[in-house]
N, C-alpha and C positions, 0 to 999 in steps of 0.2 A: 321678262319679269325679274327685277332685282328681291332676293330679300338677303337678309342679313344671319348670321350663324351665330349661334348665343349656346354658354352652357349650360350643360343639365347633368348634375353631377360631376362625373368624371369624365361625360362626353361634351363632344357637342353638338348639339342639333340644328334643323333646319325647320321652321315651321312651314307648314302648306298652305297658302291662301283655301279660305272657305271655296271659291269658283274655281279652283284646281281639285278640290277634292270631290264636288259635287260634279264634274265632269269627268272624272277620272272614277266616279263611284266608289271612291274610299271609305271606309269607315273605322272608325276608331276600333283595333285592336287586331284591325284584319293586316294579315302578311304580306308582306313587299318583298321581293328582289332588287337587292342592292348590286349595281354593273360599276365597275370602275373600266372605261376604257377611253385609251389615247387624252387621258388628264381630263375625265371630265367624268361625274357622278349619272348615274344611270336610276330612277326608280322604277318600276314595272310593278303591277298586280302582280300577285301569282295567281293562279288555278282560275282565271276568269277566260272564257270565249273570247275570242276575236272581237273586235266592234269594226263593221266597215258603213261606209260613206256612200251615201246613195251614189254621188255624183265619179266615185272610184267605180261601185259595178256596172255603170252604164259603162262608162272608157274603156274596162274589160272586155266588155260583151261586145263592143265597136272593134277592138284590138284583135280579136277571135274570128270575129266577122262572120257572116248567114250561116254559111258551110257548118259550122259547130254550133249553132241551134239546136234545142234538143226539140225532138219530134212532139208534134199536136200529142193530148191526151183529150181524147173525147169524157168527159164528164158526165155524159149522159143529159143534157141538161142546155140548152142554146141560150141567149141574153133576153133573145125573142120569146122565149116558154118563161122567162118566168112570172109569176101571181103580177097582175096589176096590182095598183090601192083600189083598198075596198073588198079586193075579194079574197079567199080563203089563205092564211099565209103569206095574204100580200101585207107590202109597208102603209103604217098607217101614220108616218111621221111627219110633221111638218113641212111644205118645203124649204129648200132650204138648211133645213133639220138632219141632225145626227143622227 
């Protein structure tokens, strides 16, 4: 993605397309880290979580392999016990339905 660097005052800025901020969850006045390394401009959030990619922790979890599974946790609870529709607690949504 090309953009162009214009001033602003004494500086000069970079604007951020709308679809880089709305994916990048930026918001107007919140803090950045600024990285200069090997000639090239770095932006980062600061103080935000990790975001990962579905498709990065399955690779992981394949790269790890069975061995490092972490063990069943009984929940008390089978797929089989739970409420049909209709009856106490059960779903009464459309199928289909959310």
């Amino acid at each position: 993605m090309q953009v162009r660097v214009s001033r602003w005052g004494n500086s000069l800025a970079v604007r951020l397309p709308k679809a880089v901020t709305q994916d990048l969850r930026l918001e107007e006045g919140q803090a950045v880290e600024l990285i200069v390394e090997a000639g090239a401009i770095k932006l980062q959030p600061r103080g935000t979580a990790p975001r990962y990619r579905l498709e990065d922790l399955v690779a992981e979890m394949d790269r790890l392999g069975p061995e490092n599974e972490p063990p069943y946790e009984d929940w008390g609870i089978l797929p089989t016990e739970w409420p049909e529709d209709g009856e106490e607690g059960g779903s009464t949504r459309e199928p289909g339905g959310r």
